[in-house]
C-alpha positions, 0 to 999 in steps of 0.5 A: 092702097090700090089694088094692082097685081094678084090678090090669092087671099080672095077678100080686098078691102074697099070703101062703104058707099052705103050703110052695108050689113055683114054678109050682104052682097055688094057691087062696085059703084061708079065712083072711088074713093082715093085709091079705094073703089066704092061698093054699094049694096046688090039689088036683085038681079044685079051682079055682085063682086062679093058679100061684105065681110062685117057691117060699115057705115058710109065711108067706111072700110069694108072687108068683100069676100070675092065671089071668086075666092074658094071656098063657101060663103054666108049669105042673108036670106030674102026668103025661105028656100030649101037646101039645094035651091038655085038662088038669085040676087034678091033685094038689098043684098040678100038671096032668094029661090026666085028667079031674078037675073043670073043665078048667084049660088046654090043653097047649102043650108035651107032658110026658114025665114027673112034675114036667116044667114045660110051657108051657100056655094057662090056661083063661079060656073054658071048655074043658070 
């Protein structure tokens, strides 16, 4: 199904052009797949169009939470950073307090390690 016209629910369903873990941020790819386009995972300082909903293998649906939708988002941490921290995209998908491109949210929760899922404020108003 193309996605033509308004979308209010801020999650679209696109296509899995990599394995992709849940809650990683991800981009568009050059390519689509039918009707669908493709996401790959963000690399740092790369902009994201949103964080997967659940896990995908290649080729399969993945569920994107807009970073434009309302509300708050999970996140996978690349390091640990305090509440209220700035983050940036880090690599494969995940957020860090280091400065790497544009600022894609504030920390809502501190991490304490790799791979902590935190709750953050996606960035729709430019932090950086």
């Amino acid at each position: 199904m193309a996605y033509k016209g308004i979308n209010e629910s801020g999650v679209i369903t696109l296509v899995a052009g990599v394995a992709i873990a849940q809650y990683q941020r991800v981009k568009l790819a050059a390519s689509q797949s039918g009707d669908l386009a493709i996401v790959d995972v963000a690399g740092a300082g790369e902009q994201h169009i949103g964080y997967a909903d659940r896990q995908a293998a290649i080729g399969e649906t993945v569920p994107v939470r807009l970073r434009n939708a309302s509300g708050t988002r999970l996140a996978i941490a690349a390091t640990g950073f305090a509440a209220g921290a700035v983050l940036y995209g880090a690599a494969t998908g995940q957020v860090d307090d280091a400065v790497s491109g544009n600022a894609v949210g504030l920390a809502l929760e501190a991490a304490t390690a790799t791979g902590d899922i935190v709750s953050i404020l996606d960035d729709n108003s430019g932090l950086s």
